[in-house]
C-alpha positions as CSV (number, residue, x, y, z in Angstrom):
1,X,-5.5,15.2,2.9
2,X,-2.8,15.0,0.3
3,X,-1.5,17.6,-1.6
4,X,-3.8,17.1,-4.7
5,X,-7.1,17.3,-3.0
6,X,-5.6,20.0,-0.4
7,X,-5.2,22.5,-4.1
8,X,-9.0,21.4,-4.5
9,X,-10.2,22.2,-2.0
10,X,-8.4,25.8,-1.8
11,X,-9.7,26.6,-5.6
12,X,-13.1,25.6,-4.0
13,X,-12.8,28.4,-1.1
14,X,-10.8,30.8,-3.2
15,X,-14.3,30.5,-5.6
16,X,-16.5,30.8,-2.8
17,X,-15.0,33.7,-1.8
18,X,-15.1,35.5,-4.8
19,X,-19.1,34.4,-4.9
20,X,-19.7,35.9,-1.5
21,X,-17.3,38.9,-2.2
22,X,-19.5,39.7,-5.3
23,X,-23.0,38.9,-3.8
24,X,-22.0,41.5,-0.9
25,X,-21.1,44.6,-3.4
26,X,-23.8,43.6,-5.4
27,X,-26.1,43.9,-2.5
28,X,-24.4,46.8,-0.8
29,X,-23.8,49.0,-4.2
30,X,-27.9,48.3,-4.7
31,X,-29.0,49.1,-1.2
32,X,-26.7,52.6,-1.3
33,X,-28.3,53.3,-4.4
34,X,-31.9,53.1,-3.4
35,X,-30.9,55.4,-0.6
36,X,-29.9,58.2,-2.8
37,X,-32.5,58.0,-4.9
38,X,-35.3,57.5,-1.9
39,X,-33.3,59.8,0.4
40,X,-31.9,63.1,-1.9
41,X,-29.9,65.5,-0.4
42,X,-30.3,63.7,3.1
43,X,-27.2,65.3,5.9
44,X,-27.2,61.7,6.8
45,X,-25.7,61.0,2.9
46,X,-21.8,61.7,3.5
47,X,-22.1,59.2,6.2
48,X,-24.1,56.7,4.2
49,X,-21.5,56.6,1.3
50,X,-18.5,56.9,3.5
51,X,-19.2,53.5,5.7
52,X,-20.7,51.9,2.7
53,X,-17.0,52.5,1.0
54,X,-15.4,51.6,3.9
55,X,-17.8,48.4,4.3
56,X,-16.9,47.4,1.1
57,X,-12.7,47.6,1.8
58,X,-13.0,45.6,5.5
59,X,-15.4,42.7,3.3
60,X,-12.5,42.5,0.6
61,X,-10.0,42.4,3.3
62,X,-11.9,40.3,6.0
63,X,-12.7,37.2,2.9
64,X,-8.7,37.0,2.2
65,X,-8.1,36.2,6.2
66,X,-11.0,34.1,6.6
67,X,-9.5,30.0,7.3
68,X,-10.8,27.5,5.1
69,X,-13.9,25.6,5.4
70,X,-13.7,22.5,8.2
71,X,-10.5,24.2,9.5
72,X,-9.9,24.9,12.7
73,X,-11.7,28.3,13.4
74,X,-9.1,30.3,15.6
75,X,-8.1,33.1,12.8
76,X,-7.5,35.8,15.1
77,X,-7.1,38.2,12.2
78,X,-10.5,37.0,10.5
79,X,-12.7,37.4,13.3
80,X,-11.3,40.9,14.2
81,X,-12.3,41.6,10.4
82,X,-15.8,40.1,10.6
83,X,-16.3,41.6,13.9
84,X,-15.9,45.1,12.1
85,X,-17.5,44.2,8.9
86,X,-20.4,43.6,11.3
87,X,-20.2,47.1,13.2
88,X,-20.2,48.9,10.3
89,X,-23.1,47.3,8.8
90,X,-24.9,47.2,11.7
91,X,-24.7,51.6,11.7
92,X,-25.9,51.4,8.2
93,X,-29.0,49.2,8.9
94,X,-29.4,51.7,11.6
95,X,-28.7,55.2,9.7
96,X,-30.4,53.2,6.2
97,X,-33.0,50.2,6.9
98,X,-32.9,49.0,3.0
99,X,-29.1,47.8,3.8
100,X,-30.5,45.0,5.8
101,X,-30.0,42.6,3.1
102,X,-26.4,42.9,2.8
103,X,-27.3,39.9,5.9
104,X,-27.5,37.4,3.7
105,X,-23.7,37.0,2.3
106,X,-22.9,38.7,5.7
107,X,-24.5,35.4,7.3
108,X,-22.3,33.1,5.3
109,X,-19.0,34.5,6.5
110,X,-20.0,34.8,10.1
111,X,-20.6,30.7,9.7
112,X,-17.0,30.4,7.5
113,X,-15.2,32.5,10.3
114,X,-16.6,31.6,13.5
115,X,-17.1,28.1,15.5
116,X,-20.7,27.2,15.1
117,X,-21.9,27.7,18.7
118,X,-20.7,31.3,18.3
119,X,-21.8,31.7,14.7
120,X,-25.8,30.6,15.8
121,X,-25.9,33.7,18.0
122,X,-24.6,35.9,15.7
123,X,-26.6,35.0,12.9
124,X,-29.6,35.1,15.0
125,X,-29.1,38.6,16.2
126,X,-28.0,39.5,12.6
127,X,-31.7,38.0,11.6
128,X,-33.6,39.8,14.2
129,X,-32.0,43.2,13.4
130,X,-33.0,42.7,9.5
131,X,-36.3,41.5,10.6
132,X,-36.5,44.8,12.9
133,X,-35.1,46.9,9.9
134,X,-37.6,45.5,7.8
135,X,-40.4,46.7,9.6
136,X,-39.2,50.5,9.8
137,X,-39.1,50.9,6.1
138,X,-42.0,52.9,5.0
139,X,-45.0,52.3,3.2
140,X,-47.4,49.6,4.6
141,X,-46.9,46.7,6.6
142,X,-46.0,43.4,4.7
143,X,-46.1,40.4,7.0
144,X,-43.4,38.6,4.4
145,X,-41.2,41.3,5.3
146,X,-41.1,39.9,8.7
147,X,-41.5,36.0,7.5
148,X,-38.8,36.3,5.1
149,X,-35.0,37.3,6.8
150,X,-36.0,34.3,9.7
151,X,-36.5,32.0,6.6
152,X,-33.6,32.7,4.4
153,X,-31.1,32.5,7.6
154,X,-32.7,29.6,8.4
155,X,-32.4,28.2,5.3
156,X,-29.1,29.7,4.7
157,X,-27.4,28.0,7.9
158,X,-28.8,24.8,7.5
159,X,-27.5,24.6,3.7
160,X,-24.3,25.7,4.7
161,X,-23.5,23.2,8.2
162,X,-24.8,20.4,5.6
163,X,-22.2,21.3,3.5
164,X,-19.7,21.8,6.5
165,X,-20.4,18.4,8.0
166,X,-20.2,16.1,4.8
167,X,-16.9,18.3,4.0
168,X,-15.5,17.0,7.4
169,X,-17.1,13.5,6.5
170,X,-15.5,13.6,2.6
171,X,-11.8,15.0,4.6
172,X,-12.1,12.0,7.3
173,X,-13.0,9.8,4.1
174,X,-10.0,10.8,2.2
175,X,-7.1,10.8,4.8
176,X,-8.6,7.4,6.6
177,X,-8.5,6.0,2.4
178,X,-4.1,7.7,2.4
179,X,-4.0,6.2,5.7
180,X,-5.1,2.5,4.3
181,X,-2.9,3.0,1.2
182,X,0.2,3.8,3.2
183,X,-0.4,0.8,5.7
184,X,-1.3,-1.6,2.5
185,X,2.4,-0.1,0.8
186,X,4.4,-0.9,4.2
187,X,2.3,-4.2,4.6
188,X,3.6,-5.1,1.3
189,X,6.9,-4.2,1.9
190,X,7.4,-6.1,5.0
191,X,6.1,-9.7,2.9
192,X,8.1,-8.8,0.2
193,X,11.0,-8.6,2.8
194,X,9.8,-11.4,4.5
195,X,9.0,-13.3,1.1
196,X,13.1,-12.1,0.2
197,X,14.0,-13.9,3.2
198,X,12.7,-16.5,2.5
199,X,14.4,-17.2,-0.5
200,X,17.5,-16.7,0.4
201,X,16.7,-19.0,3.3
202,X,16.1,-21.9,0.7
203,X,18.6,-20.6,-1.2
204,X,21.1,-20.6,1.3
205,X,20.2,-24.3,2.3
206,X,19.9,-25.8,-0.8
207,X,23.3,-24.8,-2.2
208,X,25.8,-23.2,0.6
209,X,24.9,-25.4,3.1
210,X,24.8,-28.8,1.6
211,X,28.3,-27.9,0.2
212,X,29.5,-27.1,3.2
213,X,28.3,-30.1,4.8
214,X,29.9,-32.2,1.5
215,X,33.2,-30.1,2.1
216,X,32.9,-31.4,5.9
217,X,32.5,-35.0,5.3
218,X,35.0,-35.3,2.5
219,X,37.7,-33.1,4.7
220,X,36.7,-36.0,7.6
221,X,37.3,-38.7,5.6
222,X,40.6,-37.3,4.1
223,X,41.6,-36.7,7.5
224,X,41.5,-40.4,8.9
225,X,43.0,-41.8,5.7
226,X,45.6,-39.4,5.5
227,X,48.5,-41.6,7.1
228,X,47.1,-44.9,5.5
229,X,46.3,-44.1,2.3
230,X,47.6,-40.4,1.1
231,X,46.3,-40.6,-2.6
232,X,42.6,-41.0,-1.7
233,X,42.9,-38.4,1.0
234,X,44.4,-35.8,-1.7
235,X,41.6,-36.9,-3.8
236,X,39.0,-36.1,-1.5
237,X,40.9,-32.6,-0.6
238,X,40.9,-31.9,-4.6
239,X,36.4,-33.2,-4.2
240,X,36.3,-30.8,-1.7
241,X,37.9,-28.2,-3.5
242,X,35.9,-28.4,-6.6
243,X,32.8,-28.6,-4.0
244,X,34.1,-25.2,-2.5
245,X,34.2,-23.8,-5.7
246,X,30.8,-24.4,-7.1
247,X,29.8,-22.9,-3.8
248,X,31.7,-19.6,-4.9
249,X,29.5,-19.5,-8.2
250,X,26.5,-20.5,-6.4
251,X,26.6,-17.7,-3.9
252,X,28.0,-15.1,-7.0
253,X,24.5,-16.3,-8.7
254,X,21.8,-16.2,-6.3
255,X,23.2,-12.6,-4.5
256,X,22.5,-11.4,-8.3
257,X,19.7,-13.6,-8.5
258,X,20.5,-15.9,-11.2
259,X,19.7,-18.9,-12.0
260,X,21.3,-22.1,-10.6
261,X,25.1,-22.6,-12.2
262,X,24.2,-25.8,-13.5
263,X,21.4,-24.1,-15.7
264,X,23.5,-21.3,-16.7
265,X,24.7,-22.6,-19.8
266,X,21.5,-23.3,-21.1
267,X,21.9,-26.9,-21.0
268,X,18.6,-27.8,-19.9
269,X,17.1,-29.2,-16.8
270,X,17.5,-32.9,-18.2
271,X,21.5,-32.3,-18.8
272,X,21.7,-30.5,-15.1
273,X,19.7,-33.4,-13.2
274,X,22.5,-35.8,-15.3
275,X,25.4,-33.5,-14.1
276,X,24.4,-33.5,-10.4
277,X,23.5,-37.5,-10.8
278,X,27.6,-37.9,-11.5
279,X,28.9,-35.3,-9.6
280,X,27.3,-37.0,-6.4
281,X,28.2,-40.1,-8.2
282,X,31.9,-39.4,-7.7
283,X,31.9,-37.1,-5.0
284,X,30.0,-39.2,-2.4
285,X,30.3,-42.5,-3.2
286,X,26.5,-42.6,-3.4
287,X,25.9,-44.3,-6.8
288,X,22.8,-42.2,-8.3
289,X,21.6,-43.1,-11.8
290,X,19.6,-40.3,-14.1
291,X,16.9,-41.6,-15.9
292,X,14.6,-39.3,-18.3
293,X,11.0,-40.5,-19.3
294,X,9.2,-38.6,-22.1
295,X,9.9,-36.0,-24.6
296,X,11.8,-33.2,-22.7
297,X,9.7,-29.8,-23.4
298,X,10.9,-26.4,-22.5
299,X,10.6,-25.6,-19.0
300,X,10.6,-21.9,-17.3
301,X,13.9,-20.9,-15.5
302,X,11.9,-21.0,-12.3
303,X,10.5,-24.4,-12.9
304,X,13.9,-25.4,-14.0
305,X,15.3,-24.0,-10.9
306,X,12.9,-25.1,-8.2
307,X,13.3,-28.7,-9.3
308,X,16.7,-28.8,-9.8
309,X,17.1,-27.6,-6.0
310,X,14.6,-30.2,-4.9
311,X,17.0,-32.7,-6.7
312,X,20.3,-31.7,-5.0
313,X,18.4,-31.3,-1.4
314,X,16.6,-34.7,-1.9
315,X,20.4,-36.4,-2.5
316,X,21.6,-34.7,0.3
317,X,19.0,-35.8,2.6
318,X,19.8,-39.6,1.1
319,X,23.0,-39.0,1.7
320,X,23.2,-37.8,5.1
321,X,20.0,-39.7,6.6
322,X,19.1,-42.2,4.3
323,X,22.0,-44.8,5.0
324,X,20.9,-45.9,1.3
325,X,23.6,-47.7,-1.4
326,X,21.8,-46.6,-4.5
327,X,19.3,-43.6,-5.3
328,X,17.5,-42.5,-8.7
329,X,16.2,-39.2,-10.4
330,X,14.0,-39.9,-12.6
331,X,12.6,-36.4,-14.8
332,X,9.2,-37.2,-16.1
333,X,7.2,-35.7,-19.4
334,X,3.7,-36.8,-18.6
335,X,2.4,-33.9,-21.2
336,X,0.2,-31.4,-18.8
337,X,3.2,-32.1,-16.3
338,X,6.6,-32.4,-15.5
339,X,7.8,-35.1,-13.0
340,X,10.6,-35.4,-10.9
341,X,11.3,-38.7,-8.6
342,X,14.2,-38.9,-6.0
343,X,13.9,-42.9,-5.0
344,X,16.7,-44.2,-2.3
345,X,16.9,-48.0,-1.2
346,X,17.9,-46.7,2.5
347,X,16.0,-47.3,5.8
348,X,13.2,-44.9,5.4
349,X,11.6,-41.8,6.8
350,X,9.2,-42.6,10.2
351,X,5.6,-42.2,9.1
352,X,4.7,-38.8,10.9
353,X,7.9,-37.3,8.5
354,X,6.6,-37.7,5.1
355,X,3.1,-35.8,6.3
356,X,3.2,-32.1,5.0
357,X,4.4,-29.9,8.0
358,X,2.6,-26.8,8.8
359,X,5.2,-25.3,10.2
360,X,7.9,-23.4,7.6
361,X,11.8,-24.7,7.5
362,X,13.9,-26.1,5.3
363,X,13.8,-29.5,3.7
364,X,10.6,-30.9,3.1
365,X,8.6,-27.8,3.9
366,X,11.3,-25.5,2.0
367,X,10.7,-28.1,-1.1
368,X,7.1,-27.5,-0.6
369,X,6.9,-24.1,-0.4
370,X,9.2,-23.7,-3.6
371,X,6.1,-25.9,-5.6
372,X,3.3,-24.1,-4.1
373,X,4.9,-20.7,-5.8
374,X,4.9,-22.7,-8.9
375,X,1.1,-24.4,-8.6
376,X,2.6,-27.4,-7.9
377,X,2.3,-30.5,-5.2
378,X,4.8,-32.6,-3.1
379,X,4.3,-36.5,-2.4
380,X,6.8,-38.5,-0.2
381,X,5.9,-42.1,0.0
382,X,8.2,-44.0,2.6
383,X,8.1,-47.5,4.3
384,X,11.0,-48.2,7.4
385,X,13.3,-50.3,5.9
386,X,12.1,-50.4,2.1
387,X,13.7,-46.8,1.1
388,X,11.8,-43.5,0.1
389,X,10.4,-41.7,-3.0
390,X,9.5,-38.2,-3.2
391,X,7.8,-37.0,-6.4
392,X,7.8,-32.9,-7.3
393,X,4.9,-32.4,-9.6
394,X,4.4,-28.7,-11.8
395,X,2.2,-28.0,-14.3
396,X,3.5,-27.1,-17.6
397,X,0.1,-25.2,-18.7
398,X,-0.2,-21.8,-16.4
399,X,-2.9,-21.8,-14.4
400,X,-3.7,-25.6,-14.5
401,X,-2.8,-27.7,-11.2
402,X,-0.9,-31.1,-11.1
């Protein structure tokens, strides 16, 4: 139970307490006056008032010891107190029959003290001695006098183990409902770790990688030309270079997560898509054309982003895998949608590729997990030997599907 409903629950004993604390020297103070007024000048009468008094002090005392409802019931303190409460009660009843009904808020703290196996005795013999009491009062017999203590203790206990039991139920309710909310908390930390990951797993592949692998060929090809032809080898050394470079900003961006460093200038996705169409252009050899269909609209960074990383790992996969001489981006307005297609002229993906995996990765299945955060859809269309097209499809309208 946390630490709200425990102070509840605590202002709801400390107020029963005070209830059964009041009940009992209401009771007690009325029962030791109708002895001195029935009983004058009785020798019994010092004794009478002296237990009554102390009666009163072990009740106040016993109630501040007494562990809270649903608790576990081994108070030592408590039960020493109830067990003398009881005693001295139990001489009164004896010396003064009409204190017998200082039972009933008597009853309640026996059940609030003691396990309920132990507390059923007690109250029963507690019962049986009013009931007993009851019957040596004088004046004539009154069979209701003998109904009634078995009834209200009846009554009493079953009221009071209702309330016990759906306490333990409401308690078991409560800390099972904390335990849920901690285990939904740490169940949504661990996907938003694992979602993080993720990320930075596309991330990491999209830009970093790629570069690397461009810095790789480049640094390849400068190597075997270096003797033959010096000038194109410093050339691709000075590609490779710049491509090391933009790998530096990329990897200062996306550890603050930014956006992409060809969309930080606010260019728009159009002007990056051209960018990256030239810088491959001239960096690979690759000849890729840009082409823009449509009224350009504004796009959300994340839109902007996701497609322009499709872009760049769509060329990289024509450029490592494709074999192809020519490739095309084409950015599409289409008015509920925005468009983009990556067409090579190379030798094709086999036919089982283009399917959508359902395992999670990178390329295909990275590209199509950054769409389906977006609402959007992936189509690859490839033939062996006639080249390959991949289309990236998002909604411009939230909340509408491509």
């Amino acid at each position: 139970m946390g630490p709200p409903q425990r102070a509840d629950a605590d202002a709801d004993e400390r107020r029963l307490a005070l209830v059964l604390d009041g009940a009992f020297l209401l009771l007690l103070a009325g029962s030791l006056t109708r002895y001195l007024t029935h009983h004058p000048g009785s020798p019994a009468t010092p004794w009478v008032i002296g237990l009554s008094t102390a009666l009163a002090v072990a009740q106040l005392t016993g109630s501040r010891l007494l562990a809270p409802t649903g608790a576990d019931r081994r108070n030592r303190p408590a039960v020493a107190a109830l067990t003398l409460v009881t005693a001295l009660w139990v001489v009164l009843v004896v010396l003064a029959p009409s204190f017998a009904w200082c039972a009933v808020p008597l009853v309640y703290t026996a059940l609030r003290t003691l396990p309920t196996r132990a507390a059923l005795p007690l109250v029963a013999a507690l019962t049986a001695l009013v009931t007993v009491g009851q019957a040596r009062l004088p004046g004539p017999a009154d069979a209701n006098l003998l109904i009634l203590p078995p009834t209200v203790a009846a009554l009493a206990t079953a009221v009071f183990l209702t309330m016990r039991r759906q306490t333990a139920r409401q308690r078991a309710l409560v800390d099972d409902l904390v335990r849920t909310r901690r285990d939904l908390a740490s169940t949504e930390r661990r996907e938003g770790t694992l979602a993080e990951r993720e990320r930075l797993a596309m991330e990491i592949h999209d830009t970093l990688a790629q570069g690397l692998s461009s810095q790789q060929m480049l640094l390849q090809a400068a190597d075997r030309t270096w003797e033959s032809d010096p000038d194109t080898a410093r050339r691709h050394v000075r590609t490779a270079t710049a491509v090391a470079g933009r790998n530096l900003a990329e990897a200062r961006r996306f550890v603050h997560d930014l956006a992409p460093a060809e969309l930080a200038d606010g260019g728009g996705l159009d002007r990056a898509l051209r960018a990256l169409a030239e810088r491959e252009s001239a960096e690979s050899g690759l000849p890729v054309r840009f082409h823009l269909d449509g009224a350009p609209v504004p796009l959300p960074p994340a839109v902007q982003a996701a497609l322009l990383r499709i872009a760049q790992g769509a060329l990289a996969n024509v450029r490592e895998h494709a074999g192809a001489t020519g490739a095309v981006l084409t950015l599409s307005y289409l008015g509920d949608q925005a468009v983009l297609d990556v067409a090579d002229n190379g030798r094709g993906l086999p036919p089982d590729t283009a399917a959508p995996a359902p395992a999670r990765g990178h390329g295909l299945p990275a590209m199509r997990a950054r769409l389906r955060q977006l609402g959007g859809t992936l189509t690859v269309e490839s033939t062996p030997g006639e080249g390959t097209v991949l289309s990236a499809a998002v909604p411009l309208h939230p909340g509408r599907s491509a």
